[in-house]
C-alpha positions as a Markdown table, in Angstrom:
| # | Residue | x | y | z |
|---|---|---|---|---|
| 1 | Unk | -6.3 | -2.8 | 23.5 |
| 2 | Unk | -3.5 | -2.7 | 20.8 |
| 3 | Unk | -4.1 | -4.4 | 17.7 |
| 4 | Unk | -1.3 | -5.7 | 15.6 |
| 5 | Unk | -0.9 | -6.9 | 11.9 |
| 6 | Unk | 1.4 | -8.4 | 9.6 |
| 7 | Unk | 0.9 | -6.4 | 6.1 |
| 8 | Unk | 2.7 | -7.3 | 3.0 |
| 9 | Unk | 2.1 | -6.3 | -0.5 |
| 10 | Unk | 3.0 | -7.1 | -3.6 |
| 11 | Unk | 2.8 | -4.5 | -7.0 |
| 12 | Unk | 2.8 | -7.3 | -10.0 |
| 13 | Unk | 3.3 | -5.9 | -13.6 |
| 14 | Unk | 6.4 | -3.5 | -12.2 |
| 15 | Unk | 9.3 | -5.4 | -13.0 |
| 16 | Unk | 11.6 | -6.8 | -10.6 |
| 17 | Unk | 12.4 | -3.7 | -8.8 |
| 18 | Unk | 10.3 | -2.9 | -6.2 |
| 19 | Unk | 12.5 | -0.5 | -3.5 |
| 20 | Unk | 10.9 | 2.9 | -5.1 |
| 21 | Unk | 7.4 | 0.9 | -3.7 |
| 22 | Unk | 8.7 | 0.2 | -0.7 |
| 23 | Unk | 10.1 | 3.4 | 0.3 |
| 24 | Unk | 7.2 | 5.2 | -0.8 |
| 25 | Unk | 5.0 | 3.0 | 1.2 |
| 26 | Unk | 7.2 | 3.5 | 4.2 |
| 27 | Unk | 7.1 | 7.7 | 3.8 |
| 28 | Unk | 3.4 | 6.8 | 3.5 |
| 29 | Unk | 2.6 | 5.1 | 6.5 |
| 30 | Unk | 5.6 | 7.0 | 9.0 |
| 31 | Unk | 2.9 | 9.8 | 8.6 |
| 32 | Unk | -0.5 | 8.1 | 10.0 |
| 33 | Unk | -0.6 | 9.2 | 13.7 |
| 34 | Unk | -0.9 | 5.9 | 16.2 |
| 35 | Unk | 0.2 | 3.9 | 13.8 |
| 36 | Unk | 3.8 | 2.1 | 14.7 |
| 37 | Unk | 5.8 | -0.1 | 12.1 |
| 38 | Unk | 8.7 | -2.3 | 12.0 |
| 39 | Unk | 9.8 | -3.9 | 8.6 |
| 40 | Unk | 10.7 | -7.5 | 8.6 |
| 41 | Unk | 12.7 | -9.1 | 5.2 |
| 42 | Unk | 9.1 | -10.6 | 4.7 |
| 43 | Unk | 6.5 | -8.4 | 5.5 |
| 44 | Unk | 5.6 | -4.8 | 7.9 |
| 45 | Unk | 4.5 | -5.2 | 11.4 |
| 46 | Unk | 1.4 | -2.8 | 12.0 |
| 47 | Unk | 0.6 | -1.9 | 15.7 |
| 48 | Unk | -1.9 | 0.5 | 16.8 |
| 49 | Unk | -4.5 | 0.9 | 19.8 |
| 50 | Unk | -7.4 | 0.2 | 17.2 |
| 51 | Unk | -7.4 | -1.3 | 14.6 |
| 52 | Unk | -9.1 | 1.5 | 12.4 |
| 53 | Unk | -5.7 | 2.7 | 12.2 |
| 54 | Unk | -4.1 | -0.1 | 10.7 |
| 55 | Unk | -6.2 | -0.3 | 7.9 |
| 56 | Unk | -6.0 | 2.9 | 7.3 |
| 57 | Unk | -1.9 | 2.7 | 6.9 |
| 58 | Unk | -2.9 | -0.5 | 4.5 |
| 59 | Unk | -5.1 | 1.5 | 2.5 |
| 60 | Unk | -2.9 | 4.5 | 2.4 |
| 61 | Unk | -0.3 | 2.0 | 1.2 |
| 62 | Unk | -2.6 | 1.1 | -1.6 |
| 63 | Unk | -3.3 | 4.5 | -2.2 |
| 64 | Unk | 0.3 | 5.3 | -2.9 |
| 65 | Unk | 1.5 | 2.2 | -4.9 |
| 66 | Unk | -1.4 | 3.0 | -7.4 |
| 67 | Unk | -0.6 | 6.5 | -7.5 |
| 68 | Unk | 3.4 | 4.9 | -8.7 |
| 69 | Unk | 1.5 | 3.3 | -11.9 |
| 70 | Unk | 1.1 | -0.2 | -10.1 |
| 71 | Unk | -2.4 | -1.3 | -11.1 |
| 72 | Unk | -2.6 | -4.7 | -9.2 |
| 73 | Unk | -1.3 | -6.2 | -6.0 |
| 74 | Unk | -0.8 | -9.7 | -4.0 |
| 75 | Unk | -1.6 | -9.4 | -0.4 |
| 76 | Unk | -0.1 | -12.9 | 0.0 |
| 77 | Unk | -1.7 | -14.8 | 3.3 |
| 78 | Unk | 0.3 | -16.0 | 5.6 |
């Protein structure tokens, strides 16, 4: 069965610009195997056959937006 998520996230303390984040959270999750993505203005569409995999891309995304300096994050609901 595939499993699919919306996934936004948020580094707050940054500044305004947050495109670095966003590409390094891209070249982050293009490299978890299973994992499909498709960005949205809003948010990034996860899909995978479990969903093991998609939190694996979010915590990878994590991962690399703390390893930028960010040292909190919004994971705004819906």
């Amino acid at each position: 069965m595939v499993s699919i998520a919306e996934f936004r996230i948020h580094p707050i303390g940054t500044g305004t610009r947050v495109s670095g984040y966003v590409k390094r959270d891209l070249q982050v999750i293009s490299k978890i195997k299973g994992l499909d993505y498709q960005v949205t203005p809003m948010a990034t569409i996860l899909e995978a056959e479990d969903v093991q995999t998609i939190l694996k891309g979010v915590e990878a995304s994590h991962l690399a937006l703390r390893s930028m300096g960010a040292k909190n994050f919004l994971d705004p609901p819906n």
